[in-house]
N, CA, C and O atoms as a DFTB+ gen file, in Angstrom:
188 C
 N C O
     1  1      13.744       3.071       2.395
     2  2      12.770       2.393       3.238
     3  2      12.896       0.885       3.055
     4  3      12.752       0.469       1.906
     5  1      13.166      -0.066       4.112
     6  2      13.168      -1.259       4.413
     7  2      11.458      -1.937       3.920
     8  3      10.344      -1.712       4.392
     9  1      11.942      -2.871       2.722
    10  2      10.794      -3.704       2.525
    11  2      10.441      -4.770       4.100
    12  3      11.090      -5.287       5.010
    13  1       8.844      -4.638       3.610
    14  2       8.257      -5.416       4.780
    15  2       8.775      -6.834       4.239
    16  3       9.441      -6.946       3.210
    17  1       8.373      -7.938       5.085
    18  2       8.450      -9.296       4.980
    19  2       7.079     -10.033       4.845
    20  3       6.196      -9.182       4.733
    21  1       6.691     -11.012       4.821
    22  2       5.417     -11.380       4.149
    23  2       5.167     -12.815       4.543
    24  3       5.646     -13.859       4.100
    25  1       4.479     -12.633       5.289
    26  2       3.955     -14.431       6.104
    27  2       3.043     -15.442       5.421
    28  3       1.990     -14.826       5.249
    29  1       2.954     -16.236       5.114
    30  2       1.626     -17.140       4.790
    31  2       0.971     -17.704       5.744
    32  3       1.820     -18.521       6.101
    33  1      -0.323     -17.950       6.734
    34  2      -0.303     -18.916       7.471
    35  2      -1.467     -19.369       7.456
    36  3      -2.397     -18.562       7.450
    37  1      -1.661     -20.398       7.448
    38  2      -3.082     -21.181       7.089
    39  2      -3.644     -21.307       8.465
    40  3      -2.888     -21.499       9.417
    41  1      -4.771     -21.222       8.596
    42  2      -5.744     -21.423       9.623
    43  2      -7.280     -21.537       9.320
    44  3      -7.597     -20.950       8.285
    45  1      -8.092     -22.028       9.848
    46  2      -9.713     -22.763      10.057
    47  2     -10.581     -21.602       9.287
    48  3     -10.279     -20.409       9.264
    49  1     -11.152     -21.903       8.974
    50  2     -12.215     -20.813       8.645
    51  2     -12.750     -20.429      10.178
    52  3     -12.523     -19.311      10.641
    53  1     -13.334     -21.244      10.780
    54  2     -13.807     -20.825      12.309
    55  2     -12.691     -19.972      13.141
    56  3     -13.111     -18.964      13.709
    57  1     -11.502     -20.244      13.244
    58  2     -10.724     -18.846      13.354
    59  2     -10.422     -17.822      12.626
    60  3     -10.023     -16.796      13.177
    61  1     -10.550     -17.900      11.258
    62  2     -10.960     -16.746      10.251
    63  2     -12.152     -15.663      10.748
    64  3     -12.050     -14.437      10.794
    65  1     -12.989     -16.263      11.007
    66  2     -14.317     -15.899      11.289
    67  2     -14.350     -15.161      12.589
    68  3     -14.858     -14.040      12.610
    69  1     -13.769     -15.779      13.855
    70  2     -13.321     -15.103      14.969
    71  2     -12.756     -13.869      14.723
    72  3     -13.382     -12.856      15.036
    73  1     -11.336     -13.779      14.055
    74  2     -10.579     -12.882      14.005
    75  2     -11.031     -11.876      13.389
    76  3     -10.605     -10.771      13.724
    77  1     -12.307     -12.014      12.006
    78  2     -12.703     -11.108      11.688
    79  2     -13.184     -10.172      12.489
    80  3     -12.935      -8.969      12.561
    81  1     -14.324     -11.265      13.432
    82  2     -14.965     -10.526      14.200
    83  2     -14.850      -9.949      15.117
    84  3     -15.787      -9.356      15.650
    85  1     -13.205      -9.969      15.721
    86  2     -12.365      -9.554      16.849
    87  2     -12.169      -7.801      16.005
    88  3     -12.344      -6.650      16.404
    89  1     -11.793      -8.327      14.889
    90  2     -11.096      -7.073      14.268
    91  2     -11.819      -5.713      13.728
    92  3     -11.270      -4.617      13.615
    93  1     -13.573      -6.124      13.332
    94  2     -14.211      -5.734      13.186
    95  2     -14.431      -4.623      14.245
    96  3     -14.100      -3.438      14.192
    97  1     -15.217      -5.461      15.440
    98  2     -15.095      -4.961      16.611
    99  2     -14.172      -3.843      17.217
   100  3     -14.515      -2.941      17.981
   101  1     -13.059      -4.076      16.761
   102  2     -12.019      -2.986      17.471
   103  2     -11.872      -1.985      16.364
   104  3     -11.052      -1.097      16.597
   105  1     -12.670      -1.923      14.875
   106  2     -12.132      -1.011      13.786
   107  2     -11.045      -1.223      13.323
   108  3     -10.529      -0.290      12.707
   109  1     -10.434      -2.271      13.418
   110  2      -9.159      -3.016      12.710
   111  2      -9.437      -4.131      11.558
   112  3     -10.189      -5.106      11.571
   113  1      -8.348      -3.514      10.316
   114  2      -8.628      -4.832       9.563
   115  2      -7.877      -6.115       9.740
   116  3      -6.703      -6.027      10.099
   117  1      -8.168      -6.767       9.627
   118  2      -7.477      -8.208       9.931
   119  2      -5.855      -8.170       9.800
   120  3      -5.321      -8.652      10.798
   121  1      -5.135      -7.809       9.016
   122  2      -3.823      -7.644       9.194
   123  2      -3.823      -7.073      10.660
   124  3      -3.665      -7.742      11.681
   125  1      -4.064      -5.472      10.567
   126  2      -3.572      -4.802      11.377
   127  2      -4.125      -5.377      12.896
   128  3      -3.644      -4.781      13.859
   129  1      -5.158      -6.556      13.216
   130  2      -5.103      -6.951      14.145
   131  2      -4.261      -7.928      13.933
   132  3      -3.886      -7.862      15.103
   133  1      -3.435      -9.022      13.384
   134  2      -2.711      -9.977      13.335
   135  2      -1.188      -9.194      13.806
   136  3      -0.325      -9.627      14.570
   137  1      -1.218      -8.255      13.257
   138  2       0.339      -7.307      13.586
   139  2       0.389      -7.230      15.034
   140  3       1.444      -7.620      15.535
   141  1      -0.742      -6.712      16.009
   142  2      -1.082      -6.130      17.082
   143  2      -0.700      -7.271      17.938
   144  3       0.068      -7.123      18.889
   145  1      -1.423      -8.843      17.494
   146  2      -1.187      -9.714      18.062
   147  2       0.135     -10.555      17.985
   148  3       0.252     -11.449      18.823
   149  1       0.772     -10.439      17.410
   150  2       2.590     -10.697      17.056
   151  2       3.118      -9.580      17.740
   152  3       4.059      -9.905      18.464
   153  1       2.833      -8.335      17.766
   154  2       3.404      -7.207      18.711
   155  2       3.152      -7.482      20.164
   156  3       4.011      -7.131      20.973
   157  1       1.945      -8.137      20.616
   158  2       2.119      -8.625      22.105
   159  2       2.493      -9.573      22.416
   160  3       2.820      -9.702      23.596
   161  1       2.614     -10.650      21.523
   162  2       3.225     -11.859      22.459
   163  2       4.919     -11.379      21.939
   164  3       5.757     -11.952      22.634
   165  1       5.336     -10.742      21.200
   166  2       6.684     -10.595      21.100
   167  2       7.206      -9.750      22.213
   168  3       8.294      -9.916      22.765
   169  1       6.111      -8.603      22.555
   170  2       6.596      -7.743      23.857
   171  2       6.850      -8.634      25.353
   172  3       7.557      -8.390      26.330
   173  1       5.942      -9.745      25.032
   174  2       5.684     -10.827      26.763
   175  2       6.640     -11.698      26.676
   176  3       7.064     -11.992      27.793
   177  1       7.308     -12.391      25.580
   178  2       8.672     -12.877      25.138
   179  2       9.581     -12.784      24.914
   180  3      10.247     -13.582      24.254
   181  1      10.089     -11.333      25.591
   182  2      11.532     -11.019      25.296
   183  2      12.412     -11.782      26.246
   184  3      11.885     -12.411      27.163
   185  1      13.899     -11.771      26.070
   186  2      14.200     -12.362      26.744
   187  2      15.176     -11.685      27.484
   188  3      15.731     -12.244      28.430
């Protein structure tokens, strides 16, 4: 099995706070909405 890779990325607390509450909302924890959202703009950016 292929190790994952591992991002750092700094952002606002006020988008912290959003995203929680995005993620909350949908029953997602914050990764697994950050994945979701790298999975769609990568699907709208292919080339």
């Amino acid at each position: 099995m292929k190790k994952s890779k591992f991002i750092n990325v700094r952002i606002t607390e006020k988008m912290y706070a959003e995203l929680e509450k995005i993620a909350e909302s949908k029953g997602l924890t914050l990764p697994d909405l950050i994945r979701h959202v790298l999975v769609e703009y990568i699907e709208r950016h292919k080339s």
